[in-house]
N, C-alpha and C positions, 0 to 999 in steps of 0.2 A: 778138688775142693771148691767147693763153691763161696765166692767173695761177694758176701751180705750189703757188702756198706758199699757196693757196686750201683745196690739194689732199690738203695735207702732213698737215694733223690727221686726214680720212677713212684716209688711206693706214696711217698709223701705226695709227691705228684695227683696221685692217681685220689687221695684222699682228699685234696684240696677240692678236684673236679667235681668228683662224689660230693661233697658237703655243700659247692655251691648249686648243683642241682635241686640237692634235697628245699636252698634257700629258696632259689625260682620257684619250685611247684610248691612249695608253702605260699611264696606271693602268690602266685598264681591262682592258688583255695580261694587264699585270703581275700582275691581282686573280685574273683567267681561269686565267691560269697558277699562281697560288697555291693557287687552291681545287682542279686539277686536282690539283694536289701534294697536297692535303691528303687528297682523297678516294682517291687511290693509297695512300698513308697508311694511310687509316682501313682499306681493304682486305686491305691486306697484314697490319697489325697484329693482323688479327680473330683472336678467342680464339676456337676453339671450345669451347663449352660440354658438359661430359656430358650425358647423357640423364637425363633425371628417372628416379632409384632408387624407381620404384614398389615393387617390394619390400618396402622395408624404411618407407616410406608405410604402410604398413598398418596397420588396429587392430584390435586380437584382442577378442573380442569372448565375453564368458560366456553362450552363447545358451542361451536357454529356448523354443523353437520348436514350432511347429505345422506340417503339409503341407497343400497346396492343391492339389490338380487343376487343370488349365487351365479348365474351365468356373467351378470355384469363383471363380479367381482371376479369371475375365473375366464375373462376374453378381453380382447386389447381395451376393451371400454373403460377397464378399471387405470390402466395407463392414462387414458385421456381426462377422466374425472382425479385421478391423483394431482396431471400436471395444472384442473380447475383451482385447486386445494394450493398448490403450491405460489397461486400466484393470482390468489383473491385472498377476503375474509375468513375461508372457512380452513376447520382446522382440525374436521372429525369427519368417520366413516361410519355410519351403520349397516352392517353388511351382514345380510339372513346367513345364518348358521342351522337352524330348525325351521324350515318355511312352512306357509300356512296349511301344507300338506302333510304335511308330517316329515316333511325329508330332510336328513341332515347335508346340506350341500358340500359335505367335505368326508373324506375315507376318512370314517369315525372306528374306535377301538372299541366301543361301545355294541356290548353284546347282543343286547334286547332290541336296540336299532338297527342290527344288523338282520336278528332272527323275525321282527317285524316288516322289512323288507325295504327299510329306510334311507335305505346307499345303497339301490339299485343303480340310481345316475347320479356320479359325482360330476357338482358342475364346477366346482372349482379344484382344478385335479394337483396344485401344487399350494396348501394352504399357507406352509414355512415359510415359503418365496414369497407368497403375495407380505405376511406378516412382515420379512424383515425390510420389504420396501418400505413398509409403513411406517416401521419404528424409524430407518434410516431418514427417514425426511418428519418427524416429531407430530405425526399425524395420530392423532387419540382415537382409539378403538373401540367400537360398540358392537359386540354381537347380538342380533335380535333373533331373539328364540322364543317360537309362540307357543305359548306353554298347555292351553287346555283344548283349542280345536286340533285336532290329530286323526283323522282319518285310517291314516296308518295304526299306531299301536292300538286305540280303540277301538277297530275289526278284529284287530289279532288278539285282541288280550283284552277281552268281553268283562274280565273280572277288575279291569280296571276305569272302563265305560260306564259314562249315564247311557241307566237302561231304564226299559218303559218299565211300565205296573207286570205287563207278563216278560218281565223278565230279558228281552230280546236288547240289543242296542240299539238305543235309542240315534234318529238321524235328523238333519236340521233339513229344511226347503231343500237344498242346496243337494242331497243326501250325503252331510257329513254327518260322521261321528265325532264324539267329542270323549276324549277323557275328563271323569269324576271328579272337580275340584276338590271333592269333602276327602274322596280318596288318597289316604295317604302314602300309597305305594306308588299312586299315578306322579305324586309332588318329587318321587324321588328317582324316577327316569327320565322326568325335565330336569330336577336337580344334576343329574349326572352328565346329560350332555352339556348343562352351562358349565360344569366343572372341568370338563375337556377343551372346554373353550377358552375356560383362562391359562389354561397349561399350553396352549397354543401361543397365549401372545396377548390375548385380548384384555383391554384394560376394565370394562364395563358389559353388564350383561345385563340386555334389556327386554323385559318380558312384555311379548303384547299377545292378544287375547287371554289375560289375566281377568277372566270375569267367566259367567254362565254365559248360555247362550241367549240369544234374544229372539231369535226369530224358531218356526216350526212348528210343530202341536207341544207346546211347554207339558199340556193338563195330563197328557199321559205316560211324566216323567214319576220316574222313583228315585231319589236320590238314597232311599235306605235310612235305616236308625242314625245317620250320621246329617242326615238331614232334620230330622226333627226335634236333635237336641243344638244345634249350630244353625245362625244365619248362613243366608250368602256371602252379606258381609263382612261377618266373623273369620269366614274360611278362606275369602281371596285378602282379605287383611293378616290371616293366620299365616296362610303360604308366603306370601314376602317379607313377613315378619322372619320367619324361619329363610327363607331364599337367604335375607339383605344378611343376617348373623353367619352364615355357613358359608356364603361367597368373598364375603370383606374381608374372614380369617387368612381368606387365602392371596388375598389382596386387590379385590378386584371389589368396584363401586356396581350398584344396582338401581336398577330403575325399573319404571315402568308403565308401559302404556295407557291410556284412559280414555273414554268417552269424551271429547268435547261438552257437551253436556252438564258433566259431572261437575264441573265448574262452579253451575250455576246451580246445580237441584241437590237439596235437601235430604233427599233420601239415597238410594242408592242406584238408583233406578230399572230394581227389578231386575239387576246383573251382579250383581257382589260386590259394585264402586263406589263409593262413599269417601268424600273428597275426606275427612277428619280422621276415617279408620285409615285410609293409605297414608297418608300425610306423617303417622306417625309407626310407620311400618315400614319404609324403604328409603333409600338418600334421595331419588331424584322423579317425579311425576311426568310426565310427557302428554298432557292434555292435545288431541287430536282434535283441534279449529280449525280445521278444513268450512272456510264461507258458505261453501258448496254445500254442506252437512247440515247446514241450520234449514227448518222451515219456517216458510215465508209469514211473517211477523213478528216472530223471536225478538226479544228486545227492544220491540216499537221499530223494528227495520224490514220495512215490506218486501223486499228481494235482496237476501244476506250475502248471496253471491259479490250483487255489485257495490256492496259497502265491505270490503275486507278490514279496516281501518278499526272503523265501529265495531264487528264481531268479534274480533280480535283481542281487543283494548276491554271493551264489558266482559266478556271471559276471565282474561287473565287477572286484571286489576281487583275481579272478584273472587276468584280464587288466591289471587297472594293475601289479599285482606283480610279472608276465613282463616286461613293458615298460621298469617301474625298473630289474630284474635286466640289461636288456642293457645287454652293452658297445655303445657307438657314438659314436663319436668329432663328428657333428653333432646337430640336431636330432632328435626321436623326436613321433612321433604321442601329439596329444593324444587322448582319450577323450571321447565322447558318444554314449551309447547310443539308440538310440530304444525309446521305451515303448510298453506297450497300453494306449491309452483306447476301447478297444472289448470288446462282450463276444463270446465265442468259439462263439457257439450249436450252431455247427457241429460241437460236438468230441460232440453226443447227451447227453453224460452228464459226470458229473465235471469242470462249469466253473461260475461264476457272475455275474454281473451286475458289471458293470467302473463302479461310480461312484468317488462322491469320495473315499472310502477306498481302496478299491484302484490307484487312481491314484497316492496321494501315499503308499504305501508303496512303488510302485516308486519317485518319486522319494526320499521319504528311503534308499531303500538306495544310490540312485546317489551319494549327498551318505555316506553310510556307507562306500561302496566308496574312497572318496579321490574324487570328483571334484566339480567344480559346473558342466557344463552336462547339457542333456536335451532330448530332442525327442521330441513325442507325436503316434502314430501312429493314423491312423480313416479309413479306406477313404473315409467319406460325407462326412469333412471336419466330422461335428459333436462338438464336444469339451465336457469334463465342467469350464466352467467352476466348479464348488464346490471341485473340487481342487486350485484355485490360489488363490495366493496373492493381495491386493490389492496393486494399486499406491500 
């Protein structure tokens, strides 16, 4: 016979065990279903956040600058112009990105550059490296990227070329082609390479040949229906209107190159540059006063070469004057001219040897004229450090 009450303590046992399980996986729903609450919750809750105001991220910066070629900037030369930088006045690099060829001097990601034949020769073959020396020693980055002479994409991509009346691309003395300022597919293959360039590293992107052409047979240009309802400039005032909004979003300050000239004349002068319309279309203007550049009477100065002081100072001081004088209701273009630290041998006659004197008469006229920054101009990239100051 079997004894029950043998049985009673296992059994009771066995039912306690039973019941506290059933309590666990009940917590356990209950936990499931808690955290499932909580993560709908946390879901639905979500802030979105705005997008970082690159923008207004920015730091404006007093540059005192040099330009580099893409060879310079991709061979020991760029080490020896860094260690000029580190232990003088200057405190910026402009270094070609897009040269006046069309070629991007760095392995570019960029398709139409590539399929144009744009990065055939990389001349600066490590761009991240050169970038993090720069950032590493607080050196302000300028990529110049020339925007409408292009040789390159404007053979290849006719449909984005000024072409003549029949139709063919159009070619300057020189036989360059140019891409179509009025073109607005052409404004967005320049645009694109300057936007790889701030993804790089680079702080400022500086457009030069931002204007029509000037020299070649103009009369048997067609610029198309896009010409005849738009100035010139309208449309080089249009393009860095649009450049300076698309590129600051991203954090990076714009500039851009100009005729010396421009400074002083009223109109535009029959290239798209009209000191009023840029003025209030990009952050920063870089009027090219090369002494050398003036002809001989300009200003009541019979040979501008040997007066750098004087062409310098009448330039600027009238161009910052125009500038303050306009009305405009936002921001207005700062000034930085670029200088000559080169001598002009070229001119035969009536020029002289460009050292440390004549260099820092150009800059004290720029600091005379109203302003404090400057960028020094030299074909070979070799500059007159005694005209600078120390660090």
């Amino acid at each position: 016979m079997i004894d029950r009450k043998r049985y009673i303590p296992e059994i009771v046992f066995f039912v306690i065990v039973l019941a506290a399980f059933i309590f666990i996986d009940k917590n356990i729903e209950d936990s499931v279903g808690s955290f499932a609450e909580i993560r709908e919750y946390t879901v639905d809750s979500y802030i979105k956040q705005p997008a970082a105001d690159l923008k207004n991220m920015r730091v404006p910066v007093s540059v005192k600058g040099i330009y580099l070629t893409g060879y310079s900037a991709g061979s020991t030369t760029f080490y020896h112009l860094l260690n000029m930088i580190k232990t003088t006045e200057l405190n910026a690099m402009v270094i070609d990105v897009k040269d006046d060829s069309g070629n991007i001097t760095y392995e570019t990601r960029n398709q139409m550059a590539r399929a144009v034949g744009a990065n055939q020769v990389i001349k600066i073959k490590d761009i991240d490296n050169r970038m993090s020396e720069l950032k590493k020693h607080n050196v302000y980055t300028i990529a110049r990227i020339v925007a409408f002479k292009d040789s390159k994409a404007a053979s290849r991509r006719p449909d984005l070329a000024i072409k003549t009346e029949t139709g063919v691309v159009w070619r300057d003395y020189s036989n360059t082609a140019w891409l179509n300022p009025y073109n607005r597919d052409a404004w967005e293959y320049v645009l694109s390479i300057a936007e790889e360039a701030v993804e790089k590293g680079f702080d400022e992107i500086q457009f030069d040949y931002v204007r029509f052409p000037t020299d070649g047979n103009r009369k048997i240009i067609d610029y198309g229906e896009a010409g005849e309802k738009e100035s010139m400039a309208e449309a080089i005032s249009a393009f860095l209107k649009y450049a300076t909004q698309r590129l600051s979003s991203k954090g990076a300050f714009v500039s851009a190159d100009i005729f010396g000239q421009v400074t002083t004349d009223a109109g535009d002068m029959g290239l798209g540059q009209n000191l009023e319309a840029l003025a209030v279309s990009t952050d920063t203007l870089s009027p090219m006063v090369y002494p050398s550049h003036y002809y001989p009477g300009v200003y009541g100065v019979e040979y501008p070469d040997l007066e750098p002081y004087k062409i310098v100072y009448i330039s600027m001081s009238t161009a910052y004057k125009r500038i303050q004088k306009l009305e405009h209701n936002g921001s207005k273009a700062l000034l930085r001219p670029w200088l000559q630290d080169f001598t002009a041998s070229y001119l035969k006659e009536n020029y002289q040897v460009y050292g440390p004197k004549q260099v820092r008469q150009q800059i004290q006229a720029a600091y005379d004229a109203g302003l404090d920054q400057w960028l020094l101009w030299n074909a070979g990239n070799v500059y007159t450090k005694g005209a600078l100051l120390p660090e």
